[in-house]
N, CA, C, O and CB atoms as a CASP TS submission, in Angstrom:
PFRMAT TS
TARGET T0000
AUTHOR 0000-0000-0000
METHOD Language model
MODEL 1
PARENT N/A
ATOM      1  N   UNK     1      38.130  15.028  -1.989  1.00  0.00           N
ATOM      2  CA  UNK     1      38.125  16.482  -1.868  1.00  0.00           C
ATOM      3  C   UNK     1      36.700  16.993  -1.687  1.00  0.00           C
ATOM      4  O   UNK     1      36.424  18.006  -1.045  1.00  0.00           O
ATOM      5  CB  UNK     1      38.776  17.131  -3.102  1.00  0.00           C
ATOM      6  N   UNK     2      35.667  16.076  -2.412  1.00  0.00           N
ATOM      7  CA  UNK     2      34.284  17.052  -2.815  1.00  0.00           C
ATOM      8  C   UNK     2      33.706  16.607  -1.340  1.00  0.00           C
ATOM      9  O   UNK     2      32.943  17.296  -0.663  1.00  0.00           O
ATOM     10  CB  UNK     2      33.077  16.523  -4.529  1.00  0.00           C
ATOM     11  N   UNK     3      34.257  15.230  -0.957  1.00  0.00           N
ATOM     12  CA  UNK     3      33.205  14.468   0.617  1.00  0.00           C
ATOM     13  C   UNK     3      33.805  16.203   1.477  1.00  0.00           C
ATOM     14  O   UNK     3      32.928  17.018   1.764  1.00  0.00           O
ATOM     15  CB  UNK     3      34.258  12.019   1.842  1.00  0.00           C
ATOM     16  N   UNK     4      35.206  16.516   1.763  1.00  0.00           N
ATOM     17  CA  UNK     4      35.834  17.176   2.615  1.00  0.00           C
ATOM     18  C   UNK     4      34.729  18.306   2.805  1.00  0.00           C
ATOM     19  O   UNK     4      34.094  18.527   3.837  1.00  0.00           O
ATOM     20  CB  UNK     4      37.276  17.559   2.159  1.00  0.00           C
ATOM     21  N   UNK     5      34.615  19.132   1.297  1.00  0.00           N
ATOM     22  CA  UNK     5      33.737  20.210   1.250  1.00  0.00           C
ATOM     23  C   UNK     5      32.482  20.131   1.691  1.00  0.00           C
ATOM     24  O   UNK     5      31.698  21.050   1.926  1.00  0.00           O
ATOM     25  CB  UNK     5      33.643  20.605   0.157  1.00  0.00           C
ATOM     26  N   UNK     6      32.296  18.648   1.817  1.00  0.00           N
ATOM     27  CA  UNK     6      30.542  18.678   2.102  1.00  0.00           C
ATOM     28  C   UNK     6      30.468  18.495   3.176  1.00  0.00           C
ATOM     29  O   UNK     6      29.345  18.673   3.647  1.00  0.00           O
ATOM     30  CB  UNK     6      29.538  17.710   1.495  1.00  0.00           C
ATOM     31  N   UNK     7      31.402  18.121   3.986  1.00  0.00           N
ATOM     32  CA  UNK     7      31.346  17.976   5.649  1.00  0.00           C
ATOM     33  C   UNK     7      31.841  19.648   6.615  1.00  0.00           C
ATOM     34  O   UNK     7      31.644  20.035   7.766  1.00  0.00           O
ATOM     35  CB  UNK     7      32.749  16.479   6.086  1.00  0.00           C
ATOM     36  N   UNK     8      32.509  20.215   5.452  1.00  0.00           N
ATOM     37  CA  UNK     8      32.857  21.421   5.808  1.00  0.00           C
ATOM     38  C   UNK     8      31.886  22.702   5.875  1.00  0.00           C
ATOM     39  O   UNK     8      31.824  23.710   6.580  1.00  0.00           O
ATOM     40  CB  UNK     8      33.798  21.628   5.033  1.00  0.00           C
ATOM     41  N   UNK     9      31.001  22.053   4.561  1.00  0.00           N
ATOM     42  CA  UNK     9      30.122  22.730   3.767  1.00  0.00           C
ATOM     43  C   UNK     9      28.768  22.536   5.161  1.00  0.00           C
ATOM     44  O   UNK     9      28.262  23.603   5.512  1.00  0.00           O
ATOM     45  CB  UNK     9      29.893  21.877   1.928  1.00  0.00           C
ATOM     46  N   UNK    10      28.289  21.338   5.824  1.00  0.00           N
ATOM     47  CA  UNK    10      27.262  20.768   6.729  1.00  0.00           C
ATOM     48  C   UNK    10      28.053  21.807   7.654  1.00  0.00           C
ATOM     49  O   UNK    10      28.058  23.003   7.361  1.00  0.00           O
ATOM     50  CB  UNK    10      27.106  18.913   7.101  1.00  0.00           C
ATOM     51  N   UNK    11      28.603  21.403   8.580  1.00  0.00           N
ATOM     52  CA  UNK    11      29.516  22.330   9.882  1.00  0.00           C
ATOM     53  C   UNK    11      28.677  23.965   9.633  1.00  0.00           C
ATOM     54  O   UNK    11      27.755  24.543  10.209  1.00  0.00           O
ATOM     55  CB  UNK    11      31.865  22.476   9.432  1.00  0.00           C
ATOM     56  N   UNK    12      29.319  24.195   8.789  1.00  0.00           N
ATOM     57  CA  UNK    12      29.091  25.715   8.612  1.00  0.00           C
ATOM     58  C   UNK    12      27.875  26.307   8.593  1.00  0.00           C
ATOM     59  O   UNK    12      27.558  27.359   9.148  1.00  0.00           O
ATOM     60  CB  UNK    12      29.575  26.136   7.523  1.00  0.00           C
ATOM     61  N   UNK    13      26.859  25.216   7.589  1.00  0.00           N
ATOM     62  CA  UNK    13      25.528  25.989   6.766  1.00  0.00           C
ATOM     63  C   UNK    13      24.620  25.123   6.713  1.00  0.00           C
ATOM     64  O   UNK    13      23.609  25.266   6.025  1.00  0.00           O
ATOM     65  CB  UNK    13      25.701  26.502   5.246  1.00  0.00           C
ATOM     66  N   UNK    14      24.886  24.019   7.498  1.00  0.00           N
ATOM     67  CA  UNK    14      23.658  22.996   7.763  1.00  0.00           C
ATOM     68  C   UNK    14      23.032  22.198   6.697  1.00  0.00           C
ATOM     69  O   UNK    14      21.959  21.601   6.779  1.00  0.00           O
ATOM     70  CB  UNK    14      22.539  23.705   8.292  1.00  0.00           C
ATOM     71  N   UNK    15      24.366  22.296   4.997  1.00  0.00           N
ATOM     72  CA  UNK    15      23.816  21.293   4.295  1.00  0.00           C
ATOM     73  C   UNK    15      23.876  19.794   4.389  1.00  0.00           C
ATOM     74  O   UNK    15      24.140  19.228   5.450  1.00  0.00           O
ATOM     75  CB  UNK    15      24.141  21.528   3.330  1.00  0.00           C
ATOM     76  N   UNK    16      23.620  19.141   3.238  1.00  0.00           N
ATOM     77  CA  UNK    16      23.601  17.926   3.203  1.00  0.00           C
ATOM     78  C   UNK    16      25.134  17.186   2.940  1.00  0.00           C
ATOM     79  O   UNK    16      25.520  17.230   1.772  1.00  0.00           O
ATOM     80  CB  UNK    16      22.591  17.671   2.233  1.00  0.00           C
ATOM     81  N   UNK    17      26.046  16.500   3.948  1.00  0.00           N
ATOM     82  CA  UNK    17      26.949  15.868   3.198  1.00  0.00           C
ATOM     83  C   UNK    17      26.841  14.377   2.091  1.00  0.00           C
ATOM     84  O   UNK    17      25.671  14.163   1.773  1.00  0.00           O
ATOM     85  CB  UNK    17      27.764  15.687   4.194  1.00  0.00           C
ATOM     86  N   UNK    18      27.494  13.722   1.702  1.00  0.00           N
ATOM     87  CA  UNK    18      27.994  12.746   1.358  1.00  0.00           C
ATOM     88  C   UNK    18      26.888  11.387   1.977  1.00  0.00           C
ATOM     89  O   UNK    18      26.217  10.622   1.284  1.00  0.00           O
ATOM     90  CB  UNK    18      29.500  12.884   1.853  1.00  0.00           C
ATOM     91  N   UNK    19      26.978  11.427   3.265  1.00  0.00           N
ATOM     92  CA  UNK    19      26.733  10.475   4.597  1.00  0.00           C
ATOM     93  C   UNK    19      24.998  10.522   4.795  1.00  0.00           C
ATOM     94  O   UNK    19      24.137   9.644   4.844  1.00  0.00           O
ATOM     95  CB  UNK    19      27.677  11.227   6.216  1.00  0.00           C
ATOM     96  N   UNK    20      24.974  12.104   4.884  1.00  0.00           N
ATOM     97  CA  UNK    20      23.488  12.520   5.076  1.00  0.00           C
ATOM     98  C   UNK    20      22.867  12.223   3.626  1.00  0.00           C
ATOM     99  O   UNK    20      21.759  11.848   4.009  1.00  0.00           O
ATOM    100  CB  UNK    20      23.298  14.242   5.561  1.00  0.00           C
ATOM    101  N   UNK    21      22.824  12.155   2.607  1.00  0.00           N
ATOM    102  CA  UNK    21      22.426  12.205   1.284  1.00  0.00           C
ATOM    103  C   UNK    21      21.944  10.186   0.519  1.00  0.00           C
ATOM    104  O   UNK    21      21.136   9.821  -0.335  1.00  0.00           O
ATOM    105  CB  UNK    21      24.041  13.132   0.462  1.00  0.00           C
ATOM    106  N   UNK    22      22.838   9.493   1.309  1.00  0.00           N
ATOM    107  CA  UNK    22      22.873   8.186   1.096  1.00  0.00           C
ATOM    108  C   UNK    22      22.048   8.173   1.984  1.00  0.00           C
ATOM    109  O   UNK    22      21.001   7.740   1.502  1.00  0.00           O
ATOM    110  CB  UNK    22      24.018   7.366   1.124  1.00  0.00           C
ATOM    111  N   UNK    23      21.902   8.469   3.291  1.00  0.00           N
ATOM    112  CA  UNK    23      20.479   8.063   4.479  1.00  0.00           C
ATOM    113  C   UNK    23      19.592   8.404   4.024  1.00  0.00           C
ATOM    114  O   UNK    23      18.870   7.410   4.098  1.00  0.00           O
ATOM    115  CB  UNK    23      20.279   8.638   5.893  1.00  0.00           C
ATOM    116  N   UNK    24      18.733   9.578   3.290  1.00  0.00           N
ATOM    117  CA  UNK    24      17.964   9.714   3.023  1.00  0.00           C
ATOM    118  C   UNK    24      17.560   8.988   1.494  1.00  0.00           C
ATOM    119  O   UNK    24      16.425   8.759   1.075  1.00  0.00           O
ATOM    120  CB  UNK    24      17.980  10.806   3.341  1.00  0.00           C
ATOM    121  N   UNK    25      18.507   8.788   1.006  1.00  0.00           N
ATOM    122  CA  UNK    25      18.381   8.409  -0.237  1.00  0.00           C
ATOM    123  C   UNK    25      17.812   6.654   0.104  1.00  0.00           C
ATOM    124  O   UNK    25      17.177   6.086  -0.785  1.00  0.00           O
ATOM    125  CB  UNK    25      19.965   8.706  -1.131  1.00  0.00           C
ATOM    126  N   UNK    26      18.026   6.118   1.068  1.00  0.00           N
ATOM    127  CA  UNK    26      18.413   4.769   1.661  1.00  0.00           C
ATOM    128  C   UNK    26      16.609   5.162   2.191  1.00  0.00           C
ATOM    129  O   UNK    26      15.785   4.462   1.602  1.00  0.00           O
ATOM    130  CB  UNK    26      20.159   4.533   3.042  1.00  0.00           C
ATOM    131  N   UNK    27      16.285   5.724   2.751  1.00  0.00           N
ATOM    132  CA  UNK    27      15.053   6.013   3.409  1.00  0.00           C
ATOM    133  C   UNK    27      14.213   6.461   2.434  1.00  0.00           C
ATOM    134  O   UNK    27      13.064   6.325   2.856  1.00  0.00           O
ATOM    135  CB  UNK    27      15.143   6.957   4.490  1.00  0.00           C
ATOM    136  N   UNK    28      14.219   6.930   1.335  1.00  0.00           N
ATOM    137  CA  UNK    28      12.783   7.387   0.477  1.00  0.00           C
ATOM    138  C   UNK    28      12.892   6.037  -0.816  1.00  0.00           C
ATOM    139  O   UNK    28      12.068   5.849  -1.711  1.00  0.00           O
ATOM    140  CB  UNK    28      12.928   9.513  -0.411  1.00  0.00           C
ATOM    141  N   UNK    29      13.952   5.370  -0.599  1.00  0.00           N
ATOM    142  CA  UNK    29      13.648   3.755  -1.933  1.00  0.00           C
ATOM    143  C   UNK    29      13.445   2.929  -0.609  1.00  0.00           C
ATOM    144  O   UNK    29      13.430   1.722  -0.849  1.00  0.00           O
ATOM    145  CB  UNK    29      15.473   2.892  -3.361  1.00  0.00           C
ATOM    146  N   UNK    30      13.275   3.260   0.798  1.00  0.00           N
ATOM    147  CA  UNK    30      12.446   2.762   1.688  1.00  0.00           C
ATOM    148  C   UNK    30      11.073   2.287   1.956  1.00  0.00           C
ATOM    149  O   UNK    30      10.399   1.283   2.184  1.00  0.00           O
ATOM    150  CB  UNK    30      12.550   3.318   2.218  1.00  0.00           C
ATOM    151  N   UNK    31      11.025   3.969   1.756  1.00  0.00           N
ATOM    152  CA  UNK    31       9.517   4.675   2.217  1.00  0.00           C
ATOM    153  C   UNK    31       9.193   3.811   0.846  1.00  0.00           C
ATOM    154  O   UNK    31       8.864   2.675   1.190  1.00  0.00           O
ATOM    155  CB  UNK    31       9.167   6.834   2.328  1.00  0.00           C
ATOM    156  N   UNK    32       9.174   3.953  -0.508  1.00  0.00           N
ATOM    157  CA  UNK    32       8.658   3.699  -2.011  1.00  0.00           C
ATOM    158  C   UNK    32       8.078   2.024  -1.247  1.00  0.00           C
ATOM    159  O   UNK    32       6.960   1.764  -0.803  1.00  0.00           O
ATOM    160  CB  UNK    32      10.259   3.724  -3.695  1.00  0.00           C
ATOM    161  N   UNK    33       9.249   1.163  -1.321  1.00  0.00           N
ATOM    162  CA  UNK    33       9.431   0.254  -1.436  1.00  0.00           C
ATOM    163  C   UNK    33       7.918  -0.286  -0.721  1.00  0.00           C
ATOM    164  O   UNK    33       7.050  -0.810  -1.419  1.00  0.00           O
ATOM    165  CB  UNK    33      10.768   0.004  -1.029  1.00  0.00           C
ATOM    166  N   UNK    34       7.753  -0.071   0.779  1.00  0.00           N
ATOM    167  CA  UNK    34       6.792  -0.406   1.872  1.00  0.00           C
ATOM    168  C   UNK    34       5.694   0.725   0.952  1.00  0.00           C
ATOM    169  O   UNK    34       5.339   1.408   1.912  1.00  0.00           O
ATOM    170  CB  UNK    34       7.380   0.008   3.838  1.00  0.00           C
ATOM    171  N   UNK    35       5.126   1.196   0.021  1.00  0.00           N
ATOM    172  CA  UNK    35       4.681   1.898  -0.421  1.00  0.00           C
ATOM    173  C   UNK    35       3.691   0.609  -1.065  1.00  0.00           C
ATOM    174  O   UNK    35       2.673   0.087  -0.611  1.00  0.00           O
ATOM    175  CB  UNK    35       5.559   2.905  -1.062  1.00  0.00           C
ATOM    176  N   UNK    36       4.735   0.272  -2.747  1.00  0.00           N
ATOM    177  CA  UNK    36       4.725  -0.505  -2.811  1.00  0.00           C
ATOM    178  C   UNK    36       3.963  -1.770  -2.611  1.00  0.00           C
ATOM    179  O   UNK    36       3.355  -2.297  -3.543  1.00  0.00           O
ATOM    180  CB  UNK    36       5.270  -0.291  -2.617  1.00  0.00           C
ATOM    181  N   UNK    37       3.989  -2.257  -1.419  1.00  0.00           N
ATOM    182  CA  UNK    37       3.724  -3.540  -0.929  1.00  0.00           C
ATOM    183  C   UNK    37       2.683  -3.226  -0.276  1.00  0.00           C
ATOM    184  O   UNK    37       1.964  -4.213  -0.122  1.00  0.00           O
ATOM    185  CB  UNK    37       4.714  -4.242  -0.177  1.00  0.00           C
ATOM    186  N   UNK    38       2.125  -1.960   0.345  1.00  0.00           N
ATOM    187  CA  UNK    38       0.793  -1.669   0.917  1.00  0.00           C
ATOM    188  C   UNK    38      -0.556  -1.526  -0.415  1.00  0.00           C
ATOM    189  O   UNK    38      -1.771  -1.688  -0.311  1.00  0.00           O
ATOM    190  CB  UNK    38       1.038  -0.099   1.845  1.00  0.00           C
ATOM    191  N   UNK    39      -0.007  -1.292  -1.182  1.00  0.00           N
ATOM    192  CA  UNK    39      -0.898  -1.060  -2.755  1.00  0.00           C
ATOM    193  C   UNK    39      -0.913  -2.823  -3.561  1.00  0.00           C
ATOM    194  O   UNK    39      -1.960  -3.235  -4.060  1.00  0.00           O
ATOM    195  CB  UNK    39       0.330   0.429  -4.129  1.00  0.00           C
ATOM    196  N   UNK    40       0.261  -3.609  -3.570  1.00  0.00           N
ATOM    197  CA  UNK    40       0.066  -4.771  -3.372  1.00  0.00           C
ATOM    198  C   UNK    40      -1.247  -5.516  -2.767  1.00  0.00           C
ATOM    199  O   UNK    40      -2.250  -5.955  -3.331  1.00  0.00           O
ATOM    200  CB  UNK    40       0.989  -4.945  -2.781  1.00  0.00           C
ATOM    201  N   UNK    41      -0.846  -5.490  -1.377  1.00  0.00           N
ATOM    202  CA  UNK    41      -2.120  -6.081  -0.402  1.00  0.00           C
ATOM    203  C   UNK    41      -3.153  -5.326  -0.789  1.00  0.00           C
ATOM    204  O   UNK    41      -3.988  -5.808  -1.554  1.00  0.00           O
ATOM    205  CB  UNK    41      -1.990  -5.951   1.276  1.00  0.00           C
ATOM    206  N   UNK    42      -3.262  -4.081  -0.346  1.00  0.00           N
ATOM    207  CA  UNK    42      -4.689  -3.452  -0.903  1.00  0.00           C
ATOM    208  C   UNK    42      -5.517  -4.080  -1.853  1.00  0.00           C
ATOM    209  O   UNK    42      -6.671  -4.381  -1.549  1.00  0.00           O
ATOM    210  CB  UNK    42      -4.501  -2.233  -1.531  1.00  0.00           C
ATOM    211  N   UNK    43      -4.996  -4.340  -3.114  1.00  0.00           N
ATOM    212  CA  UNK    43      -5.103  -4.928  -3.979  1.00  0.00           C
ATOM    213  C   UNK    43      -5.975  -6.240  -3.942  1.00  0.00           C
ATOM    214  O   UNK    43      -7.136  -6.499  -4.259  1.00  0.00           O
ATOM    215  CB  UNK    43      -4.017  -4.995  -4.274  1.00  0.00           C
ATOM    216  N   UNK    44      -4.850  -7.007  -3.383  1.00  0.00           N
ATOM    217  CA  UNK    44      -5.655  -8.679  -2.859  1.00  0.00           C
ATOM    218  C   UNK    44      -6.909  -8.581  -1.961  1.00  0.00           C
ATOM    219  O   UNK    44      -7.845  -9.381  -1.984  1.00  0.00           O
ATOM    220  CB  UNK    44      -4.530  -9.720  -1.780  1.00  0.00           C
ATOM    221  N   UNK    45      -6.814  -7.615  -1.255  1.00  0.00           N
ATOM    222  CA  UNK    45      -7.696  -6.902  -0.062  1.00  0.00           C
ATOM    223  C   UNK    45      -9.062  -7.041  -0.887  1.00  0.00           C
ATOM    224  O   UNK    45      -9.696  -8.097  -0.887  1.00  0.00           O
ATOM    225  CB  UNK    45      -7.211  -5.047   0.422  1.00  0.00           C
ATOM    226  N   UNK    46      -9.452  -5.955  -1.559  1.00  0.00           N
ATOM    227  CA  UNK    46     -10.133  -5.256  -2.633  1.00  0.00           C
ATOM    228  C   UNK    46     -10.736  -6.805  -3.763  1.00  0.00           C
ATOM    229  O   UNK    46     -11.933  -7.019  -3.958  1.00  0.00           O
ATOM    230  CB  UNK    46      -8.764  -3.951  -3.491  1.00  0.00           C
ATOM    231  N   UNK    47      -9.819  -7.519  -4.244  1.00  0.00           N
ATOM    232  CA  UNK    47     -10.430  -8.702  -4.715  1.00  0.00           C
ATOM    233  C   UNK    47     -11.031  -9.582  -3.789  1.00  0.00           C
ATOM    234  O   UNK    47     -12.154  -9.949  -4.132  1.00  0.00           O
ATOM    235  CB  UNK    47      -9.573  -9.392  -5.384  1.00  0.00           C
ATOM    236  N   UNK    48     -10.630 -10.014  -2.754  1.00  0.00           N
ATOM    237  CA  UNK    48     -11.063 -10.610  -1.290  1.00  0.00           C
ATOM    238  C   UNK    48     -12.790 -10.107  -1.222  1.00  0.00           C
ATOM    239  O   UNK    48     -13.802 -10.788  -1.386  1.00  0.00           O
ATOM    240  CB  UNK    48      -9.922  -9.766   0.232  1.00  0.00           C
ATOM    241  N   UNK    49     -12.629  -8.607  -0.905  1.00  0.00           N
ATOM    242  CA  UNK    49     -13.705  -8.203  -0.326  1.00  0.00           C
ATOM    243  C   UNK    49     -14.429  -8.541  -1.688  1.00  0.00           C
ATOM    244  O   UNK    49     -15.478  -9.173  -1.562  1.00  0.00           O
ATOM    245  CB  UNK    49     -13.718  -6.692   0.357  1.00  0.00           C
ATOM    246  N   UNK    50     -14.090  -8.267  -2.778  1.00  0.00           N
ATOM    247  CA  UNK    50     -15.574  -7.893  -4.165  1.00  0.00           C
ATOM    248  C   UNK    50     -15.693  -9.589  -4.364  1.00  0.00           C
ATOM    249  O   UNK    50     -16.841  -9.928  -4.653  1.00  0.00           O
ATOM    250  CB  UNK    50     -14.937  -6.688  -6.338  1.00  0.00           C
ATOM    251  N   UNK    51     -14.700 -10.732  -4.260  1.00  0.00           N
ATOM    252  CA  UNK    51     -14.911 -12.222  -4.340  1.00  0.00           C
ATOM    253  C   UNK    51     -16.132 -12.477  -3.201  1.00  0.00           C
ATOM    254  O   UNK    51     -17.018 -13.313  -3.383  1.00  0.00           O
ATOM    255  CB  UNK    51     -13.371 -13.126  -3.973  1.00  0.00           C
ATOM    256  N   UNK    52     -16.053 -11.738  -2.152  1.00  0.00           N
ATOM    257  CA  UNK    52     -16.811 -12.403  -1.004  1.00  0.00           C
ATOM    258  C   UNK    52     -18.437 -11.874  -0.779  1.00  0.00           C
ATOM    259  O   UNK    52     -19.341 -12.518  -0.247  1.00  0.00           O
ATOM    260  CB  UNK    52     -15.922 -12.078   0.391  1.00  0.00           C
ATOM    261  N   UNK    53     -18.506 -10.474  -1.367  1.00  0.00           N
ATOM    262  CA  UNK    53     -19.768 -10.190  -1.885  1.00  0.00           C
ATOM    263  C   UNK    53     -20.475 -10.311  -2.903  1.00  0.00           C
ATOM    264  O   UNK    53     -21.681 -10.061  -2.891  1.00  0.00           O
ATOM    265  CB  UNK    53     -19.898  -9.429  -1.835  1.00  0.00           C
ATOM    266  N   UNK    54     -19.661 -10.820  -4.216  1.00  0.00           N
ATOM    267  CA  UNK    54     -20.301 -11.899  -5.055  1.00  0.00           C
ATOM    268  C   UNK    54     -21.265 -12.628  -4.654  1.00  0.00           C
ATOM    269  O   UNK    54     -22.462 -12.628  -4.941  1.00  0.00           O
ATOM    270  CB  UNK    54     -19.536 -12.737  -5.415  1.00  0.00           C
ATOM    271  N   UNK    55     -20.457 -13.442  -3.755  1.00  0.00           N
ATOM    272  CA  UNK    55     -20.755 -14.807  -3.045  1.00  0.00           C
ATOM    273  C   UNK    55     -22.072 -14.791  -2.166  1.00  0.00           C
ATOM    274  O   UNK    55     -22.837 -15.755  -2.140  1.00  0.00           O
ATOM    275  CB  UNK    55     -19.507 -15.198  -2.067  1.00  0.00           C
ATOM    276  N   UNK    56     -22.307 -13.479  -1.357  1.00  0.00           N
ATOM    277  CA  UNK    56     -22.471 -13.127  -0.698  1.00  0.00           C
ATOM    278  C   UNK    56     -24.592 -13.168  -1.020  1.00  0.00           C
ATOM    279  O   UNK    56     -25.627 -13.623  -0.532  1.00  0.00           O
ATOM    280  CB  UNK    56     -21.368 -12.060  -0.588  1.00  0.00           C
ATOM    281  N   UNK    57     -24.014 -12.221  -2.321  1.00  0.00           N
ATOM    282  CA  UNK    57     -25.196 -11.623  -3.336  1.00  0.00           C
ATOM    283  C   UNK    57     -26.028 -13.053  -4.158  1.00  0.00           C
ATOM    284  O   UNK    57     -27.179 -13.096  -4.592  1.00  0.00           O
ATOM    285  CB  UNK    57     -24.287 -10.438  -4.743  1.00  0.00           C
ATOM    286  N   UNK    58     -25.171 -13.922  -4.161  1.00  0.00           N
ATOM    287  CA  UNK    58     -25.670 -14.671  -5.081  1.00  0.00           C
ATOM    288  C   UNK    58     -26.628 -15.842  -3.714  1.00  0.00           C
ATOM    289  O   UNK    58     -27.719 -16.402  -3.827  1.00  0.00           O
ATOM    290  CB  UNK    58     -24.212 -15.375  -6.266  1.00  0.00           C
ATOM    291  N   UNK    59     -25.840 -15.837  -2.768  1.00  0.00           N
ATOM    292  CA  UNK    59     -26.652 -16.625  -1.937  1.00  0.00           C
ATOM    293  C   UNK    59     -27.945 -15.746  -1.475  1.00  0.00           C
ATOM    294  O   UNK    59     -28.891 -16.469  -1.159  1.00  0.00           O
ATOM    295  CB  UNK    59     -25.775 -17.140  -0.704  1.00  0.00           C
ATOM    296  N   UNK    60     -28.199 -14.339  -1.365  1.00  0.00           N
ATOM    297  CA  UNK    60     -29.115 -13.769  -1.156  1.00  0.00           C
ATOM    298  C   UNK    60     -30.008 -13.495  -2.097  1.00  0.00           C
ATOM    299  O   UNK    60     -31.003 -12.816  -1.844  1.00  0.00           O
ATOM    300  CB  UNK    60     -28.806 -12.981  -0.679  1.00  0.00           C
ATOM    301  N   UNK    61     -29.704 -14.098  -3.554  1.00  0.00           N
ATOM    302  CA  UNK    61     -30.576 -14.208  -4.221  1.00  0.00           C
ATOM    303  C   UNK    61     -31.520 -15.796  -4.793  1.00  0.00           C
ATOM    304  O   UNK    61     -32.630 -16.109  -5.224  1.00  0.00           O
ATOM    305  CB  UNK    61     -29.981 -13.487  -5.037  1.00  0.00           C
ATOM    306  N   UNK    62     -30.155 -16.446  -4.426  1.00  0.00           N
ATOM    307  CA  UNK    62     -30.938 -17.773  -4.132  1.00  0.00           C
ATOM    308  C   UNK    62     -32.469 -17.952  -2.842  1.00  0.00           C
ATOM    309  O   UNK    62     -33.654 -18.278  -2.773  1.00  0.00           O
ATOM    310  CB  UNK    62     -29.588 -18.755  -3.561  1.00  0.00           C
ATOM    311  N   UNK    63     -31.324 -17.465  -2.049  1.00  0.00           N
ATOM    312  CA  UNK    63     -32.616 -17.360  -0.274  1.00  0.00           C
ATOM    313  C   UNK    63     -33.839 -16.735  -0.997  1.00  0.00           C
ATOM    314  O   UNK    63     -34.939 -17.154  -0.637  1.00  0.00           O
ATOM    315  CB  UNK    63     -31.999 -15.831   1.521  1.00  0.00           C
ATOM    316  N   UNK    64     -33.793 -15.746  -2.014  1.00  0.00           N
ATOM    317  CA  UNK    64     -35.098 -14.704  -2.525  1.00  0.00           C
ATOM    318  C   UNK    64     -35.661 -15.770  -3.414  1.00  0.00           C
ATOM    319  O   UNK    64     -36.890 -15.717  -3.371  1.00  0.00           O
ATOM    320  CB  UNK    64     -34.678 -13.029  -3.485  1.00  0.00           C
ATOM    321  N   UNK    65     -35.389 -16.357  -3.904  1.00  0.00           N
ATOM    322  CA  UNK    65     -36.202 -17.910  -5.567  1.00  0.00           C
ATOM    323  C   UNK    65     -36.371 -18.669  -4.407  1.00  0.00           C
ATOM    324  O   UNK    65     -37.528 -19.028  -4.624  1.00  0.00           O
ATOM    325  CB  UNK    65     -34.787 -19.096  -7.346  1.00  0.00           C
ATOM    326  N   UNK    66     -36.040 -19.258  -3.175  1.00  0.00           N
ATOM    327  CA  UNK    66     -36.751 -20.130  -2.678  1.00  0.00           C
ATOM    328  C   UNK    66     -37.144 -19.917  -1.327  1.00  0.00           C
ATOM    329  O   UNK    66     -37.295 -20.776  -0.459  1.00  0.00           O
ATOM    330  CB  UNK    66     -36.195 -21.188  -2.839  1.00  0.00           C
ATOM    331  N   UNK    67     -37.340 -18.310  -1.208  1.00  0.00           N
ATOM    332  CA  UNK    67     -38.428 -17.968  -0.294  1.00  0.00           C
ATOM    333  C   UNK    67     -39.849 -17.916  -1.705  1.00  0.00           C
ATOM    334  O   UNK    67     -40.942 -18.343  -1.334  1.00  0.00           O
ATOM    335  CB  UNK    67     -37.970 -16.151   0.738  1.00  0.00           C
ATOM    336  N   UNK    68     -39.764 -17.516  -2.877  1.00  0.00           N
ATOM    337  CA  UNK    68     -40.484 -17.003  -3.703  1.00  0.00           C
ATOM    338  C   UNK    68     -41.666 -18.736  -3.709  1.00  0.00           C
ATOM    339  O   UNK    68     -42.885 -18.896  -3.633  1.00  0.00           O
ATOM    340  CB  UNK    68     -39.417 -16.340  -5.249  1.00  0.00           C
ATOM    341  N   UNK    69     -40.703 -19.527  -3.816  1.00  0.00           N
ATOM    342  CA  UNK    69     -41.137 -20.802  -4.438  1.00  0.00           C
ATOM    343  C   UNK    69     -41.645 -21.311  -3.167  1.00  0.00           C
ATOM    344  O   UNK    69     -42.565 -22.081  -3.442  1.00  0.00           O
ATOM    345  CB  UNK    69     -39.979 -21.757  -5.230  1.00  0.00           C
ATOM    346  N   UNK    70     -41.465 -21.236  -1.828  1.00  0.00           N
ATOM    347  CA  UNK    70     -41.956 -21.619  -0.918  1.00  0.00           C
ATOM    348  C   UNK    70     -43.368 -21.207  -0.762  1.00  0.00           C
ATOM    349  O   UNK    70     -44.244 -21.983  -0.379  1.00  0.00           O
ATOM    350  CB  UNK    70     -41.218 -21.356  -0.052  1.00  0.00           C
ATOM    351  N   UNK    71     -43.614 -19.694  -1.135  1.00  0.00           N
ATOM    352  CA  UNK    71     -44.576 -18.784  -0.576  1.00  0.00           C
ATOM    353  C   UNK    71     -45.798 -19.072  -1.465  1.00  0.00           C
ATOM    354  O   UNK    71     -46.899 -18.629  -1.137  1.00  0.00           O
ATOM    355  CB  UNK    71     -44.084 -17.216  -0.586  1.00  0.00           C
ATOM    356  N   UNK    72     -45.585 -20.019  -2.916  1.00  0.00           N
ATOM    357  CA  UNK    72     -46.208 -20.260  -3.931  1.00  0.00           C
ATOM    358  C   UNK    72     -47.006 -21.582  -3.353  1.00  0.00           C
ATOM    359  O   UNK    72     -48.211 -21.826  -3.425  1.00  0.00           O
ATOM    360  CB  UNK    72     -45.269 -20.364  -5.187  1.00  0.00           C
ATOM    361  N   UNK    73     -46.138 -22.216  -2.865  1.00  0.00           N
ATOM    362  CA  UNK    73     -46.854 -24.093  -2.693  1.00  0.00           C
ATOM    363  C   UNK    73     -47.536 -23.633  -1.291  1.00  0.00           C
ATOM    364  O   UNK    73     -48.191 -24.439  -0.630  1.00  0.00           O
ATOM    365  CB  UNK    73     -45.311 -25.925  -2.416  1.00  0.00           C
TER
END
């Protein structure tokens, strides 16, 4: 009876039925979901990048102690 009204209810006044309400509902634990999984990666992203300038820093401070030690002898 209540689907009838809501398809009767859309026709008339351009609400939401039954049909329309599950699509969108189906599309925003969508949208979340791929939400989600972009904040995920980001994530690994963000450790990636700060692991690799560690790395990065520590070899440029090595290159600096044995430019230092070179410039001495």
């Amino acid at each position: 009876m209540f689907i009838f009204v809501g398809g009767i209810s859309k026709i008339l006044f351009g609400t939401l039925d039954n049909e329309d309400a599950n699509y969108y509902s189906d599309k925003i634990k969508s949208l979340i979901k791929e939400q989600l999984e972009f904040l995920r990666l980001s994530k690994k992203q963000i450790t990636f990048v700060k692991s690799t300038l560690r790395s990065l820093n520590s070899t440029l401070l090595a290159v600096s102690d044995n430019e230092k030690i070179l410039s001495k002898g």
